[in-house]
C-alpha positions, -999 to 999 in steps of 0.1 A, spaced: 253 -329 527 223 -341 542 203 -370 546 210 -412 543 220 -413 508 215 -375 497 234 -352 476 220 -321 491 240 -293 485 233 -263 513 219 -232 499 197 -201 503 191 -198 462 157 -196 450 155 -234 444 168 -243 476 138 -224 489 113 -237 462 92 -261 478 99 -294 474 64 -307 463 69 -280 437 100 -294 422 89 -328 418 59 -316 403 79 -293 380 104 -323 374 72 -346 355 61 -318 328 97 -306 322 110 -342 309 83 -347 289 85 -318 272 121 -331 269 105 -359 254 89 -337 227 115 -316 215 130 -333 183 157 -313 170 193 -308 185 191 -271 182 158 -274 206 177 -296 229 203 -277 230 182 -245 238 166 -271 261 203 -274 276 211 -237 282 181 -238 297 191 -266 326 230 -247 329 208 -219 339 191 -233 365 222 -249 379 240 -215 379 208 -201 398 208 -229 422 250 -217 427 256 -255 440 289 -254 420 303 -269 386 314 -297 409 281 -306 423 267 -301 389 291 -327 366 286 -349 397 253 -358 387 257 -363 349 293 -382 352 278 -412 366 262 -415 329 289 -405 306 298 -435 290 259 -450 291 255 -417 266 282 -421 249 269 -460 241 240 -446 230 250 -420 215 267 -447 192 237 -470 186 214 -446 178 238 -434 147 243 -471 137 206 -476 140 186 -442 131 205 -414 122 230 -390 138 204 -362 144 185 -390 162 212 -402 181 222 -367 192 184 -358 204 180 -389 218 212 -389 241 208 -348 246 172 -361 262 184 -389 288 214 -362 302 193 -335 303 167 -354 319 193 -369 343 204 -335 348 173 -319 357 164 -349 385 200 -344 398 190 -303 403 159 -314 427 182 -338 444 208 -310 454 186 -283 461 162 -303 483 162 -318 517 155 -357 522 133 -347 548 111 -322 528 110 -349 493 96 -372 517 72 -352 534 61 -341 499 60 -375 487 44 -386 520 14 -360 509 11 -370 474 7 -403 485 -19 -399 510 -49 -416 490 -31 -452 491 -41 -456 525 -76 -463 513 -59 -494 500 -43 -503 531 -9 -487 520 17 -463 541 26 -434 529 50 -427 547 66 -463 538 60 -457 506 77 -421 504 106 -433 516 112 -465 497 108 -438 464 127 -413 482 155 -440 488 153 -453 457 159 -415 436 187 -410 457 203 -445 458 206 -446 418 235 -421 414 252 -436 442 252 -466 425 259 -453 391 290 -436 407 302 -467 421 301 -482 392 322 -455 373 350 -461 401 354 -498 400 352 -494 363 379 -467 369 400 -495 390 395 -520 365 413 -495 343 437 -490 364 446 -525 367 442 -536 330 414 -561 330 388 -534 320 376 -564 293 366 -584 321 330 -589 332 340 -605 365 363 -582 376 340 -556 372 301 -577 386 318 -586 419 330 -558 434 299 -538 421 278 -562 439 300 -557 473 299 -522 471 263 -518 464 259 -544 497 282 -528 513 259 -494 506 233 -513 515 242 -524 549 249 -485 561 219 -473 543 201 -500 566 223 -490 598 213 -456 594 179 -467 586 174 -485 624 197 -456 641 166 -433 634 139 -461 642 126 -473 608 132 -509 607 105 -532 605 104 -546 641 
């Protein structure tokens, strides 16, 4: 693993060595043609399509149902609304669109560096300057921000998993507080590690 929040997995595949402002380039025309595709059959070739990747990028099926399991029930939610409010094929395109799409973003975040999405964000961002802007600040608040969304999304799946456990799943307190602690608690050591390498504010 690598980086404050990262899922980086270590690899020498060809995406691991695709550069990073490739991939997050790659990442905006691939989801919209996610967008585009209608049918299930299309999303499903869509699918195949993303199961390949992850098999080139060899990060493992562990690494790989990491990234979608944080999302399970949100698709299988809406999954359900759609078919109450559309139609089953629509409900099936539109929930084989948000995985795949989570999917795809969860590929870039395994096969590349912190370092190297910030640096390519860094450089994309160069122009705001002209407005008085930082790029660099800038990268990294986006950069955090990618990464800090499954980590919250899995933290939510494991105190929903405790509530479970302990039989107040129907509960909205029981599962608010200690999502809010956790995520704090996330925060704080995302901001430790943040001043250990010299970005605060002061």
């Amino acid at each position: 693993m690598n980086g404050l929040t990262g899922a980086y997995v270590q690899g020498g595949s060809v995406l691991h060595r695709l550069p990073a402002g490739v991939k997050l380039a790659a990442l905006v025309p691939a989801c919209t043609a996610l967008v585009l595709l209608r049918s299930p059959p299309a999303l499903a070739g869509a699918g195949l399509v993303v199961a390949g990747l992850y098999a080139l990028s060899r990060v493992g099926v562990a690494a790989a149902w990491a990234q979608v399991r944080p999302v399970r029930w949100f698709a299988v939610a809406l999954f359900a609304m759609q078919w109450a409010f559309v139609d089953l094929q629509g409900a099936a395109s539109t929930t084989l669109r948000v995985v795949l799409a989570v999917a795809l973003a969860g590929l870039v975040t395994l096969t590349t560096r912190t370092s190297a999405m910030m640096a390519a964000l860094e450089r994309g961002l160069a122009p705001v300057r002209l407005v008085g802007l930082d790029p660099f600040r800038m990268s990294l608040l986006l950069s955090m921000t990618v990464r800090s969304v499954p980590v919250v999304a899995a933290l939510a799946t494991r105190v929903r998993e405790a509530q479970r456990a302990r039989g107040v799943e129907r509960s909205l307190r029981a599962f608010a507080v200690p999502l809010v602690v956790s995520s704090l608690r996330h925060a704080d050591a995302l901001g430790e590690a943040l001043i250990a390498r010299g970005l605060d504010d002061d």
